[in-house]
FIBA-250948 format. One record per atom (N, C-alpha, C): residue number from 1; residue in one letter; atom name; y, z, x. Coordinates in steps of 0.1 Angstrom, whole numbers, plus 5000, padded with zeros to 4 digits. Layout:
// FIBA-250948
REC   seq   type   atom     py     pz     px
REC   NUM      a     CA      Y      Z      X
...
This chain:
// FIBA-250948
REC   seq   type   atom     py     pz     px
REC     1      x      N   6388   7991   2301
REC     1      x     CA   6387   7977   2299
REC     1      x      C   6377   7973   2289
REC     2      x      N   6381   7965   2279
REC     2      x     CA   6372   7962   2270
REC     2      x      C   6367   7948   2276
REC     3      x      N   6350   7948   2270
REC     3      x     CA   6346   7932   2275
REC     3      x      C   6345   7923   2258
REC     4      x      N   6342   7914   2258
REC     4      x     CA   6345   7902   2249
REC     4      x      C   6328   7898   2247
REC     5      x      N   6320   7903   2237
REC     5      x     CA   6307   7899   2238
REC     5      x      C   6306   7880   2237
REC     6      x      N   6295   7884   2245
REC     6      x     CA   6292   7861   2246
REC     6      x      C   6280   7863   2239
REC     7      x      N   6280   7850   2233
REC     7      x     CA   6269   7844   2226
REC     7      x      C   6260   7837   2236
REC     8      x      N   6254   7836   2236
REC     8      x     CA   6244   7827   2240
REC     8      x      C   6231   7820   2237
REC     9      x      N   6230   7803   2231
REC     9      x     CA   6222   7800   2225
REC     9      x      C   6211   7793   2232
REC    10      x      N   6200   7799   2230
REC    10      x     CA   6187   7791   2236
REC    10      x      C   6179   7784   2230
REC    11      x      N   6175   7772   2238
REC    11      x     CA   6163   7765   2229
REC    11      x      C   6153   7768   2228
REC    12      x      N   6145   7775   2216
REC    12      x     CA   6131   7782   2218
REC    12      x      C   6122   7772   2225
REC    13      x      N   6118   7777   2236
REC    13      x     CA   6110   7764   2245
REC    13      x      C   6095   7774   2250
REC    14      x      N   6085   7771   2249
REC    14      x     CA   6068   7774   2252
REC    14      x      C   6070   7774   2263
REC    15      x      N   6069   7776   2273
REC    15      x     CA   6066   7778   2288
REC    15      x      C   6051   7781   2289
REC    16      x      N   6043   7770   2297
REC    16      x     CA   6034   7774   2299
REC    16      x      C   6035   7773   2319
REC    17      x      N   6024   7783   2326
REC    17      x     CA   6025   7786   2339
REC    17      x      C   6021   7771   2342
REC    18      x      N   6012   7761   2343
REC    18      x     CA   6012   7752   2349
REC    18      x      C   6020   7737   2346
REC    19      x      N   6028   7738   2334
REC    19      x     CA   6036   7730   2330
REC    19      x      C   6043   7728   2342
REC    20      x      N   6050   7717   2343
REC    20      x     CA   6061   7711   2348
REC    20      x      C   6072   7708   2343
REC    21      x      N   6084   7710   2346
REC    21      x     CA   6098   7704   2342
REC    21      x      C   6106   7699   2349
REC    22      x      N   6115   7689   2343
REC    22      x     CA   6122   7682   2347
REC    22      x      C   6135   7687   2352
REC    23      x      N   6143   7678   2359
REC    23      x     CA   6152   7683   2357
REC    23      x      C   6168   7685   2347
REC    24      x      N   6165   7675   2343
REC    24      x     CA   6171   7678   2325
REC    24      x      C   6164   7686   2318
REC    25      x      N   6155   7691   2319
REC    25      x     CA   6148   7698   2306
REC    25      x      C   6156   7715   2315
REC    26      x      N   6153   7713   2327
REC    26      x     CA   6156   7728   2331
REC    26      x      C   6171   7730   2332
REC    27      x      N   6177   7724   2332
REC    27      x     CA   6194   7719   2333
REC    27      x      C   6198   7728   2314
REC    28      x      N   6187   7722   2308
REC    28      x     CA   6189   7720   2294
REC    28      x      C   6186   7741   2290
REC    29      x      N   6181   7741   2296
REC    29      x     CA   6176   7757   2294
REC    29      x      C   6185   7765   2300
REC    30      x      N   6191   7759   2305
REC    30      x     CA   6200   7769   2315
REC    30      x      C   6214   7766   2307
REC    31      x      N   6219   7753   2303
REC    31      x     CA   6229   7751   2299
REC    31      x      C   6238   7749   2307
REC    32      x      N   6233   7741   2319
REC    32      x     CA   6241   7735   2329
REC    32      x      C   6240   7721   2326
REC    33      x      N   6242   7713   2337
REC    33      x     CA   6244   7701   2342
REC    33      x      C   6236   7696   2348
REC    34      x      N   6228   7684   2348
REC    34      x     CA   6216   7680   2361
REC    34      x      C   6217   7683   2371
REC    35      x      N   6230   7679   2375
REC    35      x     CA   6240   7676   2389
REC    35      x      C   6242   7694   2391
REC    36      x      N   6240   7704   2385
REC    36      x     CA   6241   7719   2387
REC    36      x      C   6229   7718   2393
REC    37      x      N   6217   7719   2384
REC    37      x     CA   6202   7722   2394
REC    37      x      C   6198   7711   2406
REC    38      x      N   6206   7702   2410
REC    38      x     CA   6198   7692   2423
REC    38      x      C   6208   7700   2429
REC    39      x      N   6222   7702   2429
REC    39      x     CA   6230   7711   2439
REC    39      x      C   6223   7724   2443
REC    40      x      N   6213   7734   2436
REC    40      x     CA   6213   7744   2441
REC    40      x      C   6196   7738   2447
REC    41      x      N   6193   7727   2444
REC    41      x     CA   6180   7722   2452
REC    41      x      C   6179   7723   2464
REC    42      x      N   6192   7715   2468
REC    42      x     CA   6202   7705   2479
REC    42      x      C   6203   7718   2488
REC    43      x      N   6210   7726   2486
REC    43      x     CA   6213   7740   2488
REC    43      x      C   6197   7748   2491
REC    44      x      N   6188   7748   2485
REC    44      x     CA   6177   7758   2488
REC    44      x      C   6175   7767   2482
REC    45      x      N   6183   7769   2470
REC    45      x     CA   6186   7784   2464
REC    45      x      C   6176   7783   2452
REC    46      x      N   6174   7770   2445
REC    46      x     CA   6161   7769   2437
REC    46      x      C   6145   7761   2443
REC    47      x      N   6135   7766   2440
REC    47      x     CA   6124   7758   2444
REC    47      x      C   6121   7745   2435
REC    48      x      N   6114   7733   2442
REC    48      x     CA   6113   7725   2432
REC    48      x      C   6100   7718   2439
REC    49      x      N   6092   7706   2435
REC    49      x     CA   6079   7700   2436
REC    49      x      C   6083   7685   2437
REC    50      x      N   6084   7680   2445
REC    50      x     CA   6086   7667   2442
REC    50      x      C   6072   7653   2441
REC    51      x      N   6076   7652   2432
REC    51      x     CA   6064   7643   2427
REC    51      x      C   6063   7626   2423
REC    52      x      N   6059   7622   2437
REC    52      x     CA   6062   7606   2435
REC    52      x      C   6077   7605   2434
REC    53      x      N   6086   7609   2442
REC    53      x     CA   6100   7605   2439
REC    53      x      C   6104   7617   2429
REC    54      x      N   6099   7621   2418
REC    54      x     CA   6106   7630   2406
REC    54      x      C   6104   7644   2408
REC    55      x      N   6117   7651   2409
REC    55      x     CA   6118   7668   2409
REC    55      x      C   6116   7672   2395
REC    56      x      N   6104   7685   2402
REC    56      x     CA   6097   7690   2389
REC    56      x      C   6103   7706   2396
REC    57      x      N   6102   7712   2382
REC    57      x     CA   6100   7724   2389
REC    57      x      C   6091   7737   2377
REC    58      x      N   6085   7746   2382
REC    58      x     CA   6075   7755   2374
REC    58      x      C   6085   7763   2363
REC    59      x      N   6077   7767   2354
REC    59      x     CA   6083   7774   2342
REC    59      x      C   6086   7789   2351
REC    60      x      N   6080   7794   2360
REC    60      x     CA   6087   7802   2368
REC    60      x      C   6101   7801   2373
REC    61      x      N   6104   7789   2378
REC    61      x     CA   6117   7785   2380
REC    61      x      C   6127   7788   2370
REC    62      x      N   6121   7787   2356
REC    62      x     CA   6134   7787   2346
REC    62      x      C   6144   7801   2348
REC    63      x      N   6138   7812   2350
REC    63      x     CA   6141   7826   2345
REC    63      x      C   6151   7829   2358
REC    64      x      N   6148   7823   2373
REC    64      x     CA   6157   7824   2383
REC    64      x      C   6169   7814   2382
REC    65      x      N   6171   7802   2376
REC    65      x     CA   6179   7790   2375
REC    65      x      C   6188   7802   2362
REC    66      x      N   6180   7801   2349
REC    66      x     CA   6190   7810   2340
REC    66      x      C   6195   7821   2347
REC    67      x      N   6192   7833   2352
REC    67      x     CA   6199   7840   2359
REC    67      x      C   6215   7839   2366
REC    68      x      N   6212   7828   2374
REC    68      x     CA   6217   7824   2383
REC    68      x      C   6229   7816   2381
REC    69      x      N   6230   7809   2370
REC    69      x     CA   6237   7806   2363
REC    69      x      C   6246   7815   2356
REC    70      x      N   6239   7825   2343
REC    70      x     CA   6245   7832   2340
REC    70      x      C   6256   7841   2350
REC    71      x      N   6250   7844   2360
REC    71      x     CA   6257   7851   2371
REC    71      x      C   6271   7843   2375
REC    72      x      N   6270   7830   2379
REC    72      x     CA   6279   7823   2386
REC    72      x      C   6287   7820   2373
REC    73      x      N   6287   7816   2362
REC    73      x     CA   6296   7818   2353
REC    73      x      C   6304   7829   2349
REC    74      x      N   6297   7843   2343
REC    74      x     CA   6304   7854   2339
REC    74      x      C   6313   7861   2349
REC    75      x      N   6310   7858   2364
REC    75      x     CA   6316   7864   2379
REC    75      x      C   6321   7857   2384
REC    76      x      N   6319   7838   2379
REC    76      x     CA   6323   7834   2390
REC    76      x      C   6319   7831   2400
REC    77      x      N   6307   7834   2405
REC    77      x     CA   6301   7839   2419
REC    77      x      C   6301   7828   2427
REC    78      x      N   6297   7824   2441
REC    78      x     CA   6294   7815   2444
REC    78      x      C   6275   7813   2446
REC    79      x      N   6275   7801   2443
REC    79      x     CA   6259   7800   2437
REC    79      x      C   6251   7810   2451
REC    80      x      N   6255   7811   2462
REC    80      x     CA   6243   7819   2474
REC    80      x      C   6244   7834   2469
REC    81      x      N   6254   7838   2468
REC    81      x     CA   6254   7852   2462
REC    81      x      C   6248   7848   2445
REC    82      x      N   6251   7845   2435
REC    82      x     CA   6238   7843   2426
REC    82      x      C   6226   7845   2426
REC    83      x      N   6221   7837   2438
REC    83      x     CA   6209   7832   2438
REC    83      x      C   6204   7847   2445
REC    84      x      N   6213   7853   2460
REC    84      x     CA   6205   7866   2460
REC    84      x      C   6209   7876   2447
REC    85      x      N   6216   7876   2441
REC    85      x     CA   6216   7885   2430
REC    85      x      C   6202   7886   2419
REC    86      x      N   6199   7871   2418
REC    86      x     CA   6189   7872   2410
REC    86      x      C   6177   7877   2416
REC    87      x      N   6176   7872   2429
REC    87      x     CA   6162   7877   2439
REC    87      x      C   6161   7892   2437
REC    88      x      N   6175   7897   2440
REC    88      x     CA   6176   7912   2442
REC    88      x      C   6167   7917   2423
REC    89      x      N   6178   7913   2411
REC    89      x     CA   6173   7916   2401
REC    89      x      C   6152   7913   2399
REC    90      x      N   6146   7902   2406
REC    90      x     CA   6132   7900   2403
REC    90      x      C   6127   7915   2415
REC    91      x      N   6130   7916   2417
REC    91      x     CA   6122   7929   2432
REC    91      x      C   6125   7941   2425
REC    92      x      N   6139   7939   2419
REC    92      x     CA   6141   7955   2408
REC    92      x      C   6129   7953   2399
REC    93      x      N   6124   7946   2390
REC    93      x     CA   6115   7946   2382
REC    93      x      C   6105   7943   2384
REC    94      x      N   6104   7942   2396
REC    94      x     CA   6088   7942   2405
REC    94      x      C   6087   7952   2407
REC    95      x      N   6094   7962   2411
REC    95      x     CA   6091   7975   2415
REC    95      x      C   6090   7984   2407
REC    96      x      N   6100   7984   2396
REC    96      x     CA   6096   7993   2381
REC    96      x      C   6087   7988   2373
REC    97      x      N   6079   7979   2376
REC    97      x     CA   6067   7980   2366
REC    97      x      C   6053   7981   2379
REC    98      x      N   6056   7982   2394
REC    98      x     CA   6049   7987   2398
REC    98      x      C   6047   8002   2397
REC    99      x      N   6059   8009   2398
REC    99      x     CA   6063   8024   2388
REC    99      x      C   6055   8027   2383
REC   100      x      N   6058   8020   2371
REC   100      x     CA   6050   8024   2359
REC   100      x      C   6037   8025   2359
REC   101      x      N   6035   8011   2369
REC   101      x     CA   6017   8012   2366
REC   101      x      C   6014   8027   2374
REC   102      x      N   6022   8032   2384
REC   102      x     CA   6013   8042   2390
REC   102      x      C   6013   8052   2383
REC   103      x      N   6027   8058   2374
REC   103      x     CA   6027   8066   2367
REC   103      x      C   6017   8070   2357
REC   104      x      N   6014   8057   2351
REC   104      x     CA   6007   8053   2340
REC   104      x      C   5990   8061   2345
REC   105      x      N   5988   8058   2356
REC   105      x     CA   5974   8064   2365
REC   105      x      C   5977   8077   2370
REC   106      x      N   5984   8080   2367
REC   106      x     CA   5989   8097   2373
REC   106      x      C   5989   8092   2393
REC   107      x      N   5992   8082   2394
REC   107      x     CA   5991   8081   2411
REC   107      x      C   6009   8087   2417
């Protein structure tokens, strides 16, 4: 089975850790829809901050929303399996660069 490479374009965007984002702006990084990220809010599958009435959410958030997305587009998925897919993928890479570090110390 051959696959069909995708493009995918990003907006080069700064992330800084205590920034805040909107929900258009993270919508916008993901390349969904507003109405995509308050559904998986709604749902529980993304974290968010609400502030005076307005959902914010951390530049941490971006990298589980993009995942998650990507996932439920290219599979289809339904967004709960997404969202553990992506959890599962962050714990894979928690644990190979905890790996590393021990390797790295001969531990």
């Amino acid at each position: 089975m051959s696959r069909t490479p995708s493009t995918v374009v990003c907006e080069a965007v700064e992330l800084i850790e205590g920034d805040a984002l909107s929900v258009e702006q993270l919508a916008r990084l993901c390349g969904v829809a507003p109405q995509w990220v308050l559904a998986r809010v709604r749902d529980e599958l993304l974290s968010a901050t609400w502030r005076g009435g307005v959902c914010t959410f951390s530049a941490t958030t971006v990298w589980r929303a993009q995942q998650m997305a990507a996932i439920e587009r290219q599979f289809d998925a339904d967004p709960a399996l997404a969202a553990l897919v992506a959890d599962l993928s962050e714990e894979l890479q928690r644990l190979r660069a905890e790996l590393a570090y021990c390797r790295a110390r001969g531990l």
